[in-house]
N, CA and C atoms of all chains as a GROMACS GRO file, in nm:
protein
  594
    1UNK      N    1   7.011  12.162   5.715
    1UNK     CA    2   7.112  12.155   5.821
    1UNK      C    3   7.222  12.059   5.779
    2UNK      N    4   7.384  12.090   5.799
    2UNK     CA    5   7.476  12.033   5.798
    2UNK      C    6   7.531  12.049   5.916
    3UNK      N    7   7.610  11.891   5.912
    3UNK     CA    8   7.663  11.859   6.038
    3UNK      C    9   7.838  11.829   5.951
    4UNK      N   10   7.928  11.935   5.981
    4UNK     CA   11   8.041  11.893   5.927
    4UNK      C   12   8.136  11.823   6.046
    5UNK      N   13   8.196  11.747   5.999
    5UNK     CA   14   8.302  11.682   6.107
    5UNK      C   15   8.438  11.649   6.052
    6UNK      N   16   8.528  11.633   6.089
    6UNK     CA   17   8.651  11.602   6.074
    6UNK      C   18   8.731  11.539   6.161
    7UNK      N   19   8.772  11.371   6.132
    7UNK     CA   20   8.836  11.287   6.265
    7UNK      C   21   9.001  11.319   6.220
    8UNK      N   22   9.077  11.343   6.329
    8UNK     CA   23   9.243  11.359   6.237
    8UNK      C   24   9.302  11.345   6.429
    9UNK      N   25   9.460  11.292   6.384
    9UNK     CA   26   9.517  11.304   6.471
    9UNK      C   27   9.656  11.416   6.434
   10UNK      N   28   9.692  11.452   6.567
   10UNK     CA   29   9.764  11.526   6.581
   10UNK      C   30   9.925  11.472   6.570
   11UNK      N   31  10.043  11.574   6.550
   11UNK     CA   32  10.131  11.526   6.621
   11UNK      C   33  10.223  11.552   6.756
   12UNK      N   34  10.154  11.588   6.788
   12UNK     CA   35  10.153  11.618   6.957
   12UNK      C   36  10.170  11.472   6.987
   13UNK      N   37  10.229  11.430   7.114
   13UNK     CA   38  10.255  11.356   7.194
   13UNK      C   39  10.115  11.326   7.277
   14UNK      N   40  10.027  11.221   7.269
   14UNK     CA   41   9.884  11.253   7.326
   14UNK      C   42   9.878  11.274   7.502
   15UNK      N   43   9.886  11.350   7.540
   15UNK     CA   44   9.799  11.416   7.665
   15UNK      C   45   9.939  11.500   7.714
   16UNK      N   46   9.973  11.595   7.617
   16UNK     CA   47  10.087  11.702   7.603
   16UNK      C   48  10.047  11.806   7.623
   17UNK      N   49  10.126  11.898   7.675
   17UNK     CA   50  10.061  12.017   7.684
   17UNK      C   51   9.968  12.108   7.521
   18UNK      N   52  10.114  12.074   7.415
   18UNK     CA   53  10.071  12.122   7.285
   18UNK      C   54   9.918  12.071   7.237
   19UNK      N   55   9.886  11.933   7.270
   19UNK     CA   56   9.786  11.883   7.222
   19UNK      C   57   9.639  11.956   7.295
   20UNK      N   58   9.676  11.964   7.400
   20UNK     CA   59   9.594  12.046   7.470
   20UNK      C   60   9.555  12.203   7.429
   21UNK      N   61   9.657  12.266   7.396
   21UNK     CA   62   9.683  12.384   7.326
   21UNK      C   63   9.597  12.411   7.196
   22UNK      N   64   9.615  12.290   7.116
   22UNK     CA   65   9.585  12.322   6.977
   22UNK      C   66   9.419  12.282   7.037
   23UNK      N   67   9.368  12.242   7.099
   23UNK     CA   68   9.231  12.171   7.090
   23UNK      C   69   9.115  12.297   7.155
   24UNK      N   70   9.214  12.368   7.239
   24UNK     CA   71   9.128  12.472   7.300
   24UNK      C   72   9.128  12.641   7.223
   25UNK      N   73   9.239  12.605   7.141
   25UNK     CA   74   9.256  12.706   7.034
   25UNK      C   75   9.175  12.715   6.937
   26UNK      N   76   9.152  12.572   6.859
   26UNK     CA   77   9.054  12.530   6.785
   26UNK      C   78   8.885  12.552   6.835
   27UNK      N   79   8.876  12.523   6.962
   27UNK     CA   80   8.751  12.531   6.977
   27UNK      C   81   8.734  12.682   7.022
   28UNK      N   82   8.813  12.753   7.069
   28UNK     CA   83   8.772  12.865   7.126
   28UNK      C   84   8.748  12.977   6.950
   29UNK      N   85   8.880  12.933   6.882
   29UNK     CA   86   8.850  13.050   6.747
   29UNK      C   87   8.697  13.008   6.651
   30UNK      N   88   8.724  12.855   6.624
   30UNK     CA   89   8.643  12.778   6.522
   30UNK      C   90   8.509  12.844   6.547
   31UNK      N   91   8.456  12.831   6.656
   31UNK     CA   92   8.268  12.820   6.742
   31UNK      C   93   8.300  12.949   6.705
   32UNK      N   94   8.394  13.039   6.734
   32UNK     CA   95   8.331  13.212   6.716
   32UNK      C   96   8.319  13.233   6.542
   33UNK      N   97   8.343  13.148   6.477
   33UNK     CA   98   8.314  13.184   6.357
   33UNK      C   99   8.176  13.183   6.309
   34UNK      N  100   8.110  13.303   6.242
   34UNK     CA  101   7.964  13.350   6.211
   34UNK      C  102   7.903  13.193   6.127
   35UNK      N  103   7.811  13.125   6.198
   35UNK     CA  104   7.744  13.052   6.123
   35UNK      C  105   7.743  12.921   6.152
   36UNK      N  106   7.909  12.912   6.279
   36UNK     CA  107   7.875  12.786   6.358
   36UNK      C  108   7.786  12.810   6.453
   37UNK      N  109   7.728  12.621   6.490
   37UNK     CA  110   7.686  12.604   6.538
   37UNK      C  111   7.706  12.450   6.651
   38UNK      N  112   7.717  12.441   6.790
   38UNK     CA  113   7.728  12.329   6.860
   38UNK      C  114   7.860  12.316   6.807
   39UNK      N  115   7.988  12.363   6.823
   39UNK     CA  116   8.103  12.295   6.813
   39UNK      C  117   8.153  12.232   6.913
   40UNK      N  118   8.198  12.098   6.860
   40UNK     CA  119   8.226  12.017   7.004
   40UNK      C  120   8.322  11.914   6.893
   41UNK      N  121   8.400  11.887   7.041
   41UNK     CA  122   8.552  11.811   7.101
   41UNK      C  123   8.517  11.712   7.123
   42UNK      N  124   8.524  11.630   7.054
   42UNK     CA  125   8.540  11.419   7.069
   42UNK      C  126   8.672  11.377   7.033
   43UNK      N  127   8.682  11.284   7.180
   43UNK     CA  128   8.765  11.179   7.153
   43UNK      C  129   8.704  11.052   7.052
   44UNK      N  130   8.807  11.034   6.957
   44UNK     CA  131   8.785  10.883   6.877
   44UNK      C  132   8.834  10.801   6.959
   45UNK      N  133   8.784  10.660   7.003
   45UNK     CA  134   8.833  10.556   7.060
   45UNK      C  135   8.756  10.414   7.017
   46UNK      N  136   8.727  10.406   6.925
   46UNK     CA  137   8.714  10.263   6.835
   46UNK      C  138   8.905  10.259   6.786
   47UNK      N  139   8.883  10.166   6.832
   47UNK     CA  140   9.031  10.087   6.766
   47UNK      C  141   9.045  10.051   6.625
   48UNK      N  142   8.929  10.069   6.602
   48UNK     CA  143   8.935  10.009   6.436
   48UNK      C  144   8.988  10.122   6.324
   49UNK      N  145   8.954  10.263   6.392
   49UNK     CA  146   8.978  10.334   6.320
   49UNK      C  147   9.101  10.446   6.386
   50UNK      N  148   9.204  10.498   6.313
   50UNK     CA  149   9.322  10.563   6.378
   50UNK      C  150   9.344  10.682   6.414
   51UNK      N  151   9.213  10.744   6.383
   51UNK     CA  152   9.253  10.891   6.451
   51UNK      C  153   9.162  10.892   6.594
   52UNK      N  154   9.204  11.024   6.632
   52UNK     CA  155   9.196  11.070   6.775
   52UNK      C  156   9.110  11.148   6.842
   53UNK      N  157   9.056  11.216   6.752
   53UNK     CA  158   8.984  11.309   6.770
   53UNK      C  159   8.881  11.342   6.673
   54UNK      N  160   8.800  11.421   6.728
   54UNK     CA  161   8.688  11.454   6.637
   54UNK      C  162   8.660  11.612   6.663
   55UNK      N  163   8.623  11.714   6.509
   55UNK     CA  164   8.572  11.829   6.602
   55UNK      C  165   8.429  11.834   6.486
   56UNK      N  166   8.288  11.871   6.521
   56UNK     CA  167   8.174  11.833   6.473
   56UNK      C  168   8.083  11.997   6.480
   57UNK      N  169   8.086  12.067   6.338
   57UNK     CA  170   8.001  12.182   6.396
   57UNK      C  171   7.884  12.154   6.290
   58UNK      N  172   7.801  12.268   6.345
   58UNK     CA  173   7.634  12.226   6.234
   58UNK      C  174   7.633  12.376   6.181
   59UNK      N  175   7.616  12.372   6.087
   59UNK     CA  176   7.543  12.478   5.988
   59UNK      C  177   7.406  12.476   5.926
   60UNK      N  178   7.365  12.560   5.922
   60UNK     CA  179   7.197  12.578   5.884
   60UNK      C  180   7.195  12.536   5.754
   61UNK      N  181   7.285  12.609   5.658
   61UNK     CA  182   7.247  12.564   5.512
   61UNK      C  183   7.387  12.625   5.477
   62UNK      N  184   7.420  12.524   5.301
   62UNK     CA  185   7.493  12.534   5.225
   62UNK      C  186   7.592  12.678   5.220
   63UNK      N  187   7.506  12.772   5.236
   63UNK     CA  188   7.558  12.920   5.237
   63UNK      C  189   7.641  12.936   5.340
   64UNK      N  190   7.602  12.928   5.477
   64UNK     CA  191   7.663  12.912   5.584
   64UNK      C  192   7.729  12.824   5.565
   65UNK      N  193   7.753  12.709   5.536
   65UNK     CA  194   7.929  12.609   5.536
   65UNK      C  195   8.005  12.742   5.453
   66UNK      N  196   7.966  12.763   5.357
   66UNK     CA  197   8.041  12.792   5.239
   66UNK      C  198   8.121  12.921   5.298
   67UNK      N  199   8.066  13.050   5.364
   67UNK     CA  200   8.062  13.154   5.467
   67UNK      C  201   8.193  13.137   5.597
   68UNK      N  202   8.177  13.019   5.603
   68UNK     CA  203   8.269  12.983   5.740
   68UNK      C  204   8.389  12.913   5.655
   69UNK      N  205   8.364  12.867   5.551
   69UNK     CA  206   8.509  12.803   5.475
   69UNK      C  207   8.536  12.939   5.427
   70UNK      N  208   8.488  13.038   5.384
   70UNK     CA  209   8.621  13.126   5.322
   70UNK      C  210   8.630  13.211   5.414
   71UNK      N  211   8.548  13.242   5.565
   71UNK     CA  212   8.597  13.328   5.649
   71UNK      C  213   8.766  13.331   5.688
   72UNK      N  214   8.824  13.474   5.704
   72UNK     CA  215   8.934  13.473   5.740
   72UNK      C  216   8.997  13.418   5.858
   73UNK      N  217   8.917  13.387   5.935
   73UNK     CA  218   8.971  13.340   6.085
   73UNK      C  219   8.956  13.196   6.055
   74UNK      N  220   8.871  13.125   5.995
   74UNK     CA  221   8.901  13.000   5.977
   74UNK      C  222   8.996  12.957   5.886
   75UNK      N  223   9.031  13.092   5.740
   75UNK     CA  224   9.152  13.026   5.679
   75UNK      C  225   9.296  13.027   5.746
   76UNK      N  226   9.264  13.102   5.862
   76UNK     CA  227   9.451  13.186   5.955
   76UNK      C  228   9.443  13.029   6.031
   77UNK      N  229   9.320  12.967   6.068
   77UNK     CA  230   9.353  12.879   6.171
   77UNK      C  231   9.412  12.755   6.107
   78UNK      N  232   9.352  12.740   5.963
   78UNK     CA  233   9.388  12.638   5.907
   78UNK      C  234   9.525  12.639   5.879
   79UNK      N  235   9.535  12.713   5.814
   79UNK     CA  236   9.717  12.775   5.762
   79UNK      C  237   9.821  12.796   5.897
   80UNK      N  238   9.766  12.845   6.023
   80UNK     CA  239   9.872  12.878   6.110
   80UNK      C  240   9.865  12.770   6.212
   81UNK      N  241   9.757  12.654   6.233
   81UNK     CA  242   9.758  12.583   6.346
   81UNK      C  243   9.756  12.444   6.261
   82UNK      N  244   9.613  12.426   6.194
   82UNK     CA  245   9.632  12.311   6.125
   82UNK      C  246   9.695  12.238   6.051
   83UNK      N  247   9.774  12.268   5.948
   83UNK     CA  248   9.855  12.247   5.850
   83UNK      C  249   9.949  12.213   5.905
   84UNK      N  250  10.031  12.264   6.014
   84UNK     CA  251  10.124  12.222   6.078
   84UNK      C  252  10.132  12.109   6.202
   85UNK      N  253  10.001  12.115   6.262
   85UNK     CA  254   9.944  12.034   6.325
   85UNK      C  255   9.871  11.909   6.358
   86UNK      N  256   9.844  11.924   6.225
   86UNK     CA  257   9.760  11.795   6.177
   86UNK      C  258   9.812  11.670   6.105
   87UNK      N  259   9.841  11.563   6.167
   87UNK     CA  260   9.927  11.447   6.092
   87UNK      C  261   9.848  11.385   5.939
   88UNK      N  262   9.694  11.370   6.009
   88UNK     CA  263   9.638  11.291   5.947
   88UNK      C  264   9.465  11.262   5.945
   89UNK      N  265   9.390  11.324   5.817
   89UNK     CA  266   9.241  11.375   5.908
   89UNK      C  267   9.181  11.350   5.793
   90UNK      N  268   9.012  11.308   5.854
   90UNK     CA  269   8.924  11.245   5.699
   90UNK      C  270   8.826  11.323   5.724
   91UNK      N  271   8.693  11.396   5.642
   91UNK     CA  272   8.652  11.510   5.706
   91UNK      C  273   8.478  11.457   5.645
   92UNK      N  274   8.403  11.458   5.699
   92UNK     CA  275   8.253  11.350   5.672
   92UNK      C  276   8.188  11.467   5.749
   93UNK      N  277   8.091  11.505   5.580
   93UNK     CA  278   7.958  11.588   5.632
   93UNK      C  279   7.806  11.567   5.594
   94UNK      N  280   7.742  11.571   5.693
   94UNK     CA  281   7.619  11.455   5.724
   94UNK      C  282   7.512  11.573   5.704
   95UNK      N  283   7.373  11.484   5.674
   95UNK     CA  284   7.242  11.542   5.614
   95UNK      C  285   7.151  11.463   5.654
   96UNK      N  286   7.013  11.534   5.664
   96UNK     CA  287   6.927  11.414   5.745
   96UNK      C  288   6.888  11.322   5.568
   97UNK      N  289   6.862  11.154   5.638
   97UNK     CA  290   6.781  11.110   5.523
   97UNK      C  291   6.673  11.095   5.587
   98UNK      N  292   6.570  11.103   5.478
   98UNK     CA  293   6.462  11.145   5.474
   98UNK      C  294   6.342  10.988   5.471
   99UNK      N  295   6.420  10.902   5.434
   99UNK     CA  296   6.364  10.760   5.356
   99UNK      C  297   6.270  10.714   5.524
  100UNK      N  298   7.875  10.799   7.836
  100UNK     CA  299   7.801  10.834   7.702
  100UNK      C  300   7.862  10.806   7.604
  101UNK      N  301   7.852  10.672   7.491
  101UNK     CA  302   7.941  10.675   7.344
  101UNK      C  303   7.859  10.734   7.245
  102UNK      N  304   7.883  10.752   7.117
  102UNK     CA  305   7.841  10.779   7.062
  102UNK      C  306   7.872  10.691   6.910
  103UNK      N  307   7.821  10.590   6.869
  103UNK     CA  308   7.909  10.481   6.764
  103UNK      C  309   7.840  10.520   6.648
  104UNK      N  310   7.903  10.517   6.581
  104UNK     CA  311   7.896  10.547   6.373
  104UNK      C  312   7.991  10.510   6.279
  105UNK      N  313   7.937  10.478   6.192
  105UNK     CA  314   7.977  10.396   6.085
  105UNK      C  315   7.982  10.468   5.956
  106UNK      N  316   8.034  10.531   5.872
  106UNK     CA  317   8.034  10.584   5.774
  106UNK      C  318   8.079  10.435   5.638
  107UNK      N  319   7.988  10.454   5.541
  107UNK     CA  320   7.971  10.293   5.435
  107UNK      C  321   7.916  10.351   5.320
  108UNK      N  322   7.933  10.267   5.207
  108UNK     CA  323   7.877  10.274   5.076
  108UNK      C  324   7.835  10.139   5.030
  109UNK      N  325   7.689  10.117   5.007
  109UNK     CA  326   7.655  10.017   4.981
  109UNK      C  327   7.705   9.934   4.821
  110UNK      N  328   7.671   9.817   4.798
  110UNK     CA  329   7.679   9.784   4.718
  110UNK      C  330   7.593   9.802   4.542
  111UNK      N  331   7.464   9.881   4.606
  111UNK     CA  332   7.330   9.864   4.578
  111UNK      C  333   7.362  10.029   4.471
  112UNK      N  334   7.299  10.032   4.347
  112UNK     CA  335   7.290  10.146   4.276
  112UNK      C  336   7.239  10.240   4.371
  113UNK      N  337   7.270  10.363   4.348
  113UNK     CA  338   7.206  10.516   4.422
  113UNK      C  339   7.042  10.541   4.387
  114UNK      N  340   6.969  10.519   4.479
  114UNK     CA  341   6.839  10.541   4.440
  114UNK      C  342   6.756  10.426   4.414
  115UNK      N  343   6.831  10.293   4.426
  115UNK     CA  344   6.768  10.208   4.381
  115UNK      C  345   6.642  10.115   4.517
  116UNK      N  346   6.570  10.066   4.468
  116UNK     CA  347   6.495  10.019   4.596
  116UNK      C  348   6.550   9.937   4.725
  117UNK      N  349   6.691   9.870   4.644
  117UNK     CA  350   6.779   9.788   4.713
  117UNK      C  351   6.828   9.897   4.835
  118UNK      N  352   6.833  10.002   4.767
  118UNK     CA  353   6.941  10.103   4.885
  118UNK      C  354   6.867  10.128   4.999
  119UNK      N  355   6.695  10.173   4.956
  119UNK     CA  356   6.595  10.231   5.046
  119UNK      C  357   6.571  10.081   5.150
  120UNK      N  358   6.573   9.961   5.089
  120UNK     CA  359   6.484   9.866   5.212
  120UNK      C  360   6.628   9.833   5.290
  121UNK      N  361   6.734   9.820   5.243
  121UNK     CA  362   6.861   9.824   5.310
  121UNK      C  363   6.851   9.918   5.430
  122UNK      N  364   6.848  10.026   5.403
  122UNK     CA  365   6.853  10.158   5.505
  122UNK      C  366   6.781  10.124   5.596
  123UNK      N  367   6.627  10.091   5.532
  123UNK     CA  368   6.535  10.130   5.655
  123UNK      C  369   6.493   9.980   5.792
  124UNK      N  370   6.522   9.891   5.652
  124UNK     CA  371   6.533   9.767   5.761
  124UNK      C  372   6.693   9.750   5.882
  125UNK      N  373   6.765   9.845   5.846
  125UNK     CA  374   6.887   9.865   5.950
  125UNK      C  375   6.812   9.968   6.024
  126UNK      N  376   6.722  10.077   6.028
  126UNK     CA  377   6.679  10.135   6.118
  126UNK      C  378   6.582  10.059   6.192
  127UNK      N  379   6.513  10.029   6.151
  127UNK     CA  380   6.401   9.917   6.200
  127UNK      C  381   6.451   9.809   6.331
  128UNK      N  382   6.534   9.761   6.268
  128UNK     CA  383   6.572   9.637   6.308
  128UNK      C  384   6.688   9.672   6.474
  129UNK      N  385   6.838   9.796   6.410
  129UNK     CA  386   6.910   9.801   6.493
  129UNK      C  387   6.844   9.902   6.642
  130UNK      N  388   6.783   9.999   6.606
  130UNK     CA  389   6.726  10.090   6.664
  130UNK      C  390   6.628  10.033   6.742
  131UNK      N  391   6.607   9.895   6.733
  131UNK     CA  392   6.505   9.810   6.818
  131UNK      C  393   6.607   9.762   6.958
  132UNK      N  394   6.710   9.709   6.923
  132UNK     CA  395   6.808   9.634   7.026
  132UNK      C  396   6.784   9.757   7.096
  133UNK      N  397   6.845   9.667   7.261
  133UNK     CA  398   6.797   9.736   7.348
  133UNK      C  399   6.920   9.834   7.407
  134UNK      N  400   6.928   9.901   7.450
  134UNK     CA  401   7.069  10.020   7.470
  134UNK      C  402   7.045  10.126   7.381
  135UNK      N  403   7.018  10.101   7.265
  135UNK     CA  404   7.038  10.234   7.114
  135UNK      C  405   6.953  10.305   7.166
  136UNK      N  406   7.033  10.407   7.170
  136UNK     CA  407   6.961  10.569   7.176
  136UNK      C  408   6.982  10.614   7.028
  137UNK      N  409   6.886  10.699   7.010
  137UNK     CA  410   6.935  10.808   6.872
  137UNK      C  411   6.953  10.777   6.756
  138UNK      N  412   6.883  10.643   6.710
  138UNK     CA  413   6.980  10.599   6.589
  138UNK      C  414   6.923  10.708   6.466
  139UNK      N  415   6.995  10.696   6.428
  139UNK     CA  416   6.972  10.777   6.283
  139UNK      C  417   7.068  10.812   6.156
  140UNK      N  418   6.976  10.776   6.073
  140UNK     CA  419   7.053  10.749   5.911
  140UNK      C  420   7.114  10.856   5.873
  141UNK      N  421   7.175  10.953   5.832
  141UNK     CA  422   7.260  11.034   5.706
  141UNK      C  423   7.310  11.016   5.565
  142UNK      N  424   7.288  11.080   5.486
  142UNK     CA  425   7.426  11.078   5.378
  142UNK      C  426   7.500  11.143   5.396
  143UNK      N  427   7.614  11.082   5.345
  143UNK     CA  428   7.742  11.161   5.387
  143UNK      C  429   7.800  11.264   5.265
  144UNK      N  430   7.783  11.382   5.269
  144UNK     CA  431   7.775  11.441   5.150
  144UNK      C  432   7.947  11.519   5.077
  145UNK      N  433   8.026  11.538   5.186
  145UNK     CA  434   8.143  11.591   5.183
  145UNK      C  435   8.226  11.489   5.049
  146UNK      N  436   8.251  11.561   4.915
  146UNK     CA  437   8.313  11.524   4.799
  146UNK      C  438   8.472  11.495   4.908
  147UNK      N  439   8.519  11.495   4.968
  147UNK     CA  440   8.644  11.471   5.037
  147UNK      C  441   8.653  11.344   5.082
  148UNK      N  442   8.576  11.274   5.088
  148UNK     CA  443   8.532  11.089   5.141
  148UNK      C  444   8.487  11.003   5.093
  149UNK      N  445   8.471  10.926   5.038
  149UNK     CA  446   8.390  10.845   4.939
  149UNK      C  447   8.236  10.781   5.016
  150UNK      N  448   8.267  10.782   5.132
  150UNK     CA  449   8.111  10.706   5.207
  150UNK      C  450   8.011  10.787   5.159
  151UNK      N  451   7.893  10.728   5.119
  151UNK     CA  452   7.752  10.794   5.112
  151UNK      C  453   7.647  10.758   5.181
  152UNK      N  454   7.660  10.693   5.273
  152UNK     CA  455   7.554  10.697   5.408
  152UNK      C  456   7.657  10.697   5.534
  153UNK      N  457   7.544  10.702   5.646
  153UNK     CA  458   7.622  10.724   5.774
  153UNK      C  459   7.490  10.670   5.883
  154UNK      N  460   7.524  10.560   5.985
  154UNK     CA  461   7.483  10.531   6.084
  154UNK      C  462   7.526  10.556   6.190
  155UNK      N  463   7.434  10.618   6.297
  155UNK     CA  464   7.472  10.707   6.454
  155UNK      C  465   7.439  10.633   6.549
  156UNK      N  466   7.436  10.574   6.626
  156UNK     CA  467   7.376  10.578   6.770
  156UNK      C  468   7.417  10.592   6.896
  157UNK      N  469   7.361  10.606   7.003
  157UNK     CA  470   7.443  10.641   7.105
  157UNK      C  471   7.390  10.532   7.191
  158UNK      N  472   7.499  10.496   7.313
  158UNK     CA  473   7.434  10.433   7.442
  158UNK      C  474   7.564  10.495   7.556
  159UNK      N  475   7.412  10.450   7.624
  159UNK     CA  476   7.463  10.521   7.783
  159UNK      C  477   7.649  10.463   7.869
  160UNK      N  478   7.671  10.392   7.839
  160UNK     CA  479   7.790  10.350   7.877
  160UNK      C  480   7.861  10.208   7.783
  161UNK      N  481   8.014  10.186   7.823
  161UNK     CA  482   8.042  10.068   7.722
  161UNK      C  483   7.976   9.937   7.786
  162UNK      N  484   7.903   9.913   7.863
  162UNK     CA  485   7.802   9.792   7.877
  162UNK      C  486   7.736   9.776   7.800
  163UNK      N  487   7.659   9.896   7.739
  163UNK     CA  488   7.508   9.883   7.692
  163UNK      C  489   7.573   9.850   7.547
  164UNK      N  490   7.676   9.925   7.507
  164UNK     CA  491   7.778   9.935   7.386
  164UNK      C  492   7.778   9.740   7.370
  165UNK      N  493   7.839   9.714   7.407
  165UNK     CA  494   7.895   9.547   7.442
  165UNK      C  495   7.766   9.493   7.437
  166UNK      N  496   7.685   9.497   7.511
  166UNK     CA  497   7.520   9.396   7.520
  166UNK      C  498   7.518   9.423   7.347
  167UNK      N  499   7.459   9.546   7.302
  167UNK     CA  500   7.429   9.592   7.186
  167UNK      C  501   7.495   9.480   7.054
  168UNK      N  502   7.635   9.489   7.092
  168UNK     CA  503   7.777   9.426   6.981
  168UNK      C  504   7.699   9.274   7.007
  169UNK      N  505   7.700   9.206   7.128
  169UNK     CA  506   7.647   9.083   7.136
  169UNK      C  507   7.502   9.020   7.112
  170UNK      N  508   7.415   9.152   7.104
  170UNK     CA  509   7.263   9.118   7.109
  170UNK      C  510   7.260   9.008   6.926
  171UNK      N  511   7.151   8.904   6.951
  171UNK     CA  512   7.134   8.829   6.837
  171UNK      C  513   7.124   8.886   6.721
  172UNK      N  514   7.018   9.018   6.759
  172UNK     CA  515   6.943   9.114   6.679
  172UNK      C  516   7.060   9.130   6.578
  173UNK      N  517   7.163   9.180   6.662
  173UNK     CA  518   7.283   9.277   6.605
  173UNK      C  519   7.375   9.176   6.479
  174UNK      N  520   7.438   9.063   6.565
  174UNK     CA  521   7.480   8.981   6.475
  174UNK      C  522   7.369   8.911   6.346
  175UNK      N  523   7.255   8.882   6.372
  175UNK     CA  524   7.210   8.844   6.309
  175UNK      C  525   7.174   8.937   6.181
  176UNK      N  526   7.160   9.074   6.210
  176UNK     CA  527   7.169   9.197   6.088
  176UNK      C  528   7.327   9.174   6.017
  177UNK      N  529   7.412   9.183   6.069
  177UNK     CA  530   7.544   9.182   6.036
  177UNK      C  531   7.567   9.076   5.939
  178UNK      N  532   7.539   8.935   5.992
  178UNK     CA  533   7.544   8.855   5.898
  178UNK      C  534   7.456   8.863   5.752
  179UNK      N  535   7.353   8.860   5.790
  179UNK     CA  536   7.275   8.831   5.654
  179UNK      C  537   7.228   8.979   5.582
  180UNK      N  538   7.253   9.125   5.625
  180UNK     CA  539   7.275   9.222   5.518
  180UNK      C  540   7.372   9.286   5.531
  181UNK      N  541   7.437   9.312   5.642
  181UNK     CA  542   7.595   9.404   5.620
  181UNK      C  543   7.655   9.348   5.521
  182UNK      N  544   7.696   9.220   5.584
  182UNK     CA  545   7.842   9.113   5.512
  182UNK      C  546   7.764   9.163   5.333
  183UNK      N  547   7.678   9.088   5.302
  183UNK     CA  548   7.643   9.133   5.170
  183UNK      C  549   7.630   9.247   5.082
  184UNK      N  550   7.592   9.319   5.158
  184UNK     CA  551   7.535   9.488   5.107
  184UNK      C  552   7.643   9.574   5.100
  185UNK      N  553   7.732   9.548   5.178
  185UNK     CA  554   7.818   9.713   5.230
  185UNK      C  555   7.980   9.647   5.143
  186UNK      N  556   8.002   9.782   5.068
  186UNK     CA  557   8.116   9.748   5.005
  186UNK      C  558   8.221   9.782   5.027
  187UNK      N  559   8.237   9.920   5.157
  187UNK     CA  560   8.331   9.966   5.212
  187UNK      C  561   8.255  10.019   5.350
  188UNK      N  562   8.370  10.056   5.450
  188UNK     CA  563   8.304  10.091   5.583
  188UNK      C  564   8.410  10.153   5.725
  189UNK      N  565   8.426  10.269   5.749
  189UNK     CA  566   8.442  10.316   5.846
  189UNK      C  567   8.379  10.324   5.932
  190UNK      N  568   8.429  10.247   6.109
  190UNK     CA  569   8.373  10.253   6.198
  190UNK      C  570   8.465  10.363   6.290
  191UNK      N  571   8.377  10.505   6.405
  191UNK     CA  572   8.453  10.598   6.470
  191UNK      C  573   8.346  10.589   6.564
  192UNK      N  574   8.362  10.571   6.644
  192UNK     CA  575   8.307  10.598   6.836
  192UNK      C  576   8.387  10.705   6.885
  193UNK      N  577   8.281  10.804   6.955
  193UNK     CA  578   8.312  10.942   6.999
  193UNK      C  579   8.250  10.964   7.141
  194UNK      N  580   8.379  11.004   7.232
  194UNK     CA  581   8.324  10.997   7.396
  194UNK      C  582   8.350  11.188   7.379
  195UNK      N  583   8.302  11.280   7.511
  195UNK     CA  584   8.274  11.408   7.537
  195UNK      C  585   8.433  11.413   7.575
  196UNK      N  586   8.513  11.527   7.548
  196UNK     CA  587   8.635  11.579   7.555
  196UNK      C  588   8.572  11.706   7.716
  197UNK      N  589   8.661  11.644   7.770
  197UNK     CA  590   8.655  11.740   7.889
  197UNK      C  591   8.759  11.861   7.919
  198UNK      N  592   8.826  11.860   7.791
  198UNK     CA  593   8.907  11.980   7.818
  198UNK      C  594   8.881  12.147   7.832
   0.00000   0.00000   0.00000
């Protein structure tokens, strides 16, 4: 099981209509893609760190990440919403340890 | 509900015994204070980030958050193996998006 995540802020004006837009766009296309799993919408609010948001989905195994990165609806979203949308984003994907 | 994590790379070689009693005496120890829900270790595997572990936990509101930050337990881990061990470190707290 992978847990991929990605914290980034937008440049939307925060609590804008656009920002709102892109977040329900994201979650409504992203989750229908074959192989997510639990996609979910966090706010970042540690001060220490500068982005805004969080979006966090789980995949079963390697195949499935790999499946959902070259699916077409996730590359249209990246290219037509993200790229343009996204100021600034660090992307951390987690595994159980075992120790 | 927060949800606090830390994404870090220790100081300690990969695999080495230093890394394993590091890890597990931060599970041991933080996962004891009182508030932590959930704690649990990760590596962080995404070639896009440099962190290679990841600490989770959750508590029920920013009280328990705050007791937690102040408990002895907490500082007293902080001082005598964070400050030493950890050579880099992102901290991100994540609340539920109600949109």
């Amino acid at each position: 099981m992978i847990q991929h995540t990605v914290v980034f802020t937008l440049v939307h004006e925060p609590g804008s209509p656009a920002e709102t837009a892109f977040l329900r766009t994201a979650r409504d296309e992203l989750a229908a893609v074959p192989g997510v799993r639990d996609f979910t919408v966090h706010r970042q609010v540690s001060v220490k760190s500068p982005g805004t948001w969080q979006f966090s989905m789980v995949f079963a195994d390697r195949a499935a990440y790999d499946a959902y990165d070259a699916h077409p609806a996730h590359r249209a979203f990246v290219a037509d919403r993200w790229a343009p949308e996204v100021a600034e984003f660090h992307e951390y994907d987690f595994v159980a340890w075992d120790g």
